[in-house]
N, C-alpha and C positions, 0 to 999 in steps of 0.2 A: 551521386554514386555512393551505394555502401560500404562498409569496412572491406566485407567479402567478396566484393565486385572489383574492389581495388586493390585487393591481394590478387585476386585471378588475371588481373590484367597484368600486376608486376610479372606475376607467375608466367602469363603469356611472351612478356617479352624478354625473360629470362629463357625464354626456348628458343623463341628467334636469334638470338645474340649468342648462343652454345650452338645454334647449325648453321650460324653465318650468313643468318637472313636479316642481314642489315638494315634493308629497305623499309622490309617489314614491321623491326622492329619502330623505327621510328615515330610512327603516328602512334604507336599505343602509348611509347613515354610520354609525349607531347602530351597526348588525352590525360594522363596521369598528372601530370604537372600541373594543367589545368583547374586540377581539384585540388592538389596539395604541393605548392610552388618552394615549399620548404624540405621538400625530402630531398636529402641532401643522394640517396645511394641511386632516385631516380634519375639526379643530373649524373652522375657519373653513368650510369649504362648510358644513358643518351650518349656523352662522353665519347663513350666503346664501340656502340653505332656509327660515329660521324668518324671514329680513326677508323674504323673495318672499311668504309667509304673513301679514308684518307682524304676527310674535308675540316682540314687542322685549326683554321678559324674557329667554325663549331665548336670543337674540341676543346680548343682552348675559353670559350666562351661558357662550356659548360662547367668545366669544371674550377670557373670564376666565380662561379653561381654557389656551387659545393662549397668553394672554402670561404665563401661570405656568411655558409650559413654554419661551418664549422671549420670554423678556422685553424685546429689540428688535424685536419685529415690527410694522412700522409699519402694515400693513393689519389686525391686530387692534387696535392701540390707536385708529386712523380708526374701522372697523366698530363699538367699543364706543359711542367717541366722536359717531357719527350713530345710533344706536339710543337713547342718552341723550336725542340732541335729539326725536330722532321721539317722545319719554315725554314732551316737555318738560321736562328738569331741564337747564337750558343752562349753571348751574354747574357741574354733575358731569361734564358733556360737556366743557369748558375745556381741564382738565388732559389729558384722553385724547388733545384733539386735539393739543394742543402737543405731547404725548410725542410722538406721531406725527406729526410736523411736526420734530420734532428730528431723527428715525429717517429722513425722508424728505423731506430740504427741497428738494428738486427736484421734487415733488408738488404744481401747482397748486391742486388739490382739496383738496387740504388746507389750505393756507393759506387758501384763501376761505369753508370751513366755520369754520375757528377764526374769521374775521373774522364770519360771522355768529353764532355760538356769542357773541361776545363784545357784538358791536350788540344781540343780544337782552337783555344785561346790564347795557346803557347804557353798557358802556364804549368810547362811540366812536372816542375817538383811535387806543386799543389796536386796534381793528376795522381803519380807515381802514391802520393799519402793515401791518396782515395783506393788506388789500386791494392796497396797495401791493405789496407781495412777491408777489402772483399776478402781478401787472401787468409785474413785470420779468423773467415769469417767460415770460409770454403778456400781450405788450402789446395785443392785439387781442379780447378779450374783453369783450365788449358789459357785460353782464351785472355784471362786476367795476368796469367804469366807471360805472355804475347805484351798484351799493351802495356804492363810494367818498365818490359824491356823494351820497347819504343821509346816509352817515358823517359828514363833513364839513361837510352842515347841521345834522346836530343838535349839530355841535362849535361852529356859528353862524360857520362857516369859507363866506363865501356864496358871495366868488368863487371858490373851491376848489371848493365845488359847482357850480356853473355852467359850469367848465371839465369839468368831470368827469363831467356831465350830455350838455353837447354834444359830449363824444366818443365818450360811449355811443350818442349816436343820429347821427354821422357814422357810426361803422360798424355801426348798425343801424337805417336812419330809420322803419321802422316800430315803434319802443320805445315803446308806451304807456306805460309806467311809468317813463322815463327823461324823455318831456317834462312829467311832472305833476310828477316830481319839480323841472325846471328852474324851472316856473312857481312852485313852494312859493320857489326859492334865490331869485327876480326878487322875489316879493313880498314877501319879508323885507328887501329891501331897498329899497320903497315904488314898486317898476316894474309897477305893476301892472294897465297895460293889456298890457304883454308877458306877465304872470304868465294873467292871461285869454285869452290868443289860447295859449300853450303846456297848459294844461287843457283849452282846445276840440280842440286837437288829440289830445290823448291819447284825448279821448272819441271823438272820429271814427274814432279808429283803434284802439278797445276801448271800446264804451258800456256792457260791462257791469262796465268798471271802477270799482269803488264809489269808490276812493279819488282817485281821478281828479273824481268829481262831489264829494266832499266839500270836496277842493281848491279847486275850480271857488266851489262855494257860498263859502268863505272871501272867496276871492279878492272875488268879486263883493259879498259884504256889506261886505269893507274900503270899496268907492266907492260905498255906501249903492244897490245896487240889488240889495234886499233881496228880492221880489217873486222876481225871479231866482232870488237864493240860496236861497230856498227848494226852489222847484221839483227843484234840486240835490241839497240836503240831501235831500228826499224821495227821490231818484232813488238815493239812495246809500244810504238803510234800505231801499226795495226791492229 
């Protein structure tokens, strides 16, 4: 194959993989690899193909391939690092994502994958640091002010979550998940007719958020109006 026969074909499979012809693309990488088993940006779209399939193995396999042959490449050691988590091993994901957080610390997405990568391992604080570094990264990211303040409640950090909760839903007042989470920071700390008006709300504005009603039911069994909590709790196994 020529130079310009194997630029056509990247070229090719760079169209498949922008209109989410997965399938497609696949055999042209392969064929491409065939010729030049060193290009490292071929294993990655391969990579991109096998997540668009959601066949995480692959995935993880190619972009083994990548960082063997460049072993700074921060979007392979990211790509391994979230194919890891999408398996569930939020261990083995850690390391990939910090490597790739090291390679690319200007990478909001990155830091806030390690931070999740890490709350899924209960190490909060560690998490909360990660979340912090998106934050001064892209101070306005709803989403990273949400799981800040997760972080920071299960650190039993309340007012830390509570501030980090209400700024999640100033710049996004429709955050279902940001005001159940306030109401959990209020009611650890025994305010819990606040902790029940921020759960109603979450539910008004997401009722099929389970964890929003399980909150709710808490909330409501701490002031012994159990009758309630029930109904909740029920609302939130269905």
């Amino acid at each position: 194959m020529d130079q310009d026969t194997y630029q056509s074909g990247r070229a090719l499979a760079t169209r498949h993989l922008q209109q989410h012809r997965y399938q497609e693309a696949i055999p042209v990488l392969e064929k491409l690899l065939g010729v030049d088993r060193q290009d490292c940006n071929v294993w990655l779209m391969l990579a991109a193909a096998n997540a668009g399939l959601q066949q995480y193995d692959n995935v993880a396999e190619c972009c083994r391939r990548a960082i063997a042959i460049q072993p700074d490449n921060a979007v392979a050691h990211y790509n391994l690092g979230m194919a890891l988590l999408q398996q569930g091993h939020p261990d083995d994901a850690t390391p990939c994502l910090r490597e790739a957080s090291i390679h690319a610390p200007e990478r909001p997405d990155v830091h806030f994958q390690l931070g999740n990568a890490l709350f899924q391992l209960r190490q909060f604080d560690r998490a909360a640091d990660c979340y912090r570094r998106v934050l001064d990264l892209n101070p306005d990211h709803a989403m990273t002010h949400n799981s800040l303040g997760a972080a920071l409640l299960n650190s039993r950090n309340f007012s830390g979550a509570m501030q980090a909760c209400m700024e999640a839903i100033r710049l996004r007042p429709d955050y279902a998940e940001a005001y159940t989470n306030l109401g959990n920071a209020l009611g650890e700390t025994g305010q819990y007719t606040r902790a029940i008006e921020n759960h109603q709300r979450a539910i008004s504005l997401n009722p099929a958020l389970a964890s929003a009603h399980y909150n709710l039911g808490n909330a409501l069994a701490a002031v012994d109006r159990f009758t309630e909590a029930v109904t909740h709790y029920e609302e939130a196994l269905r």
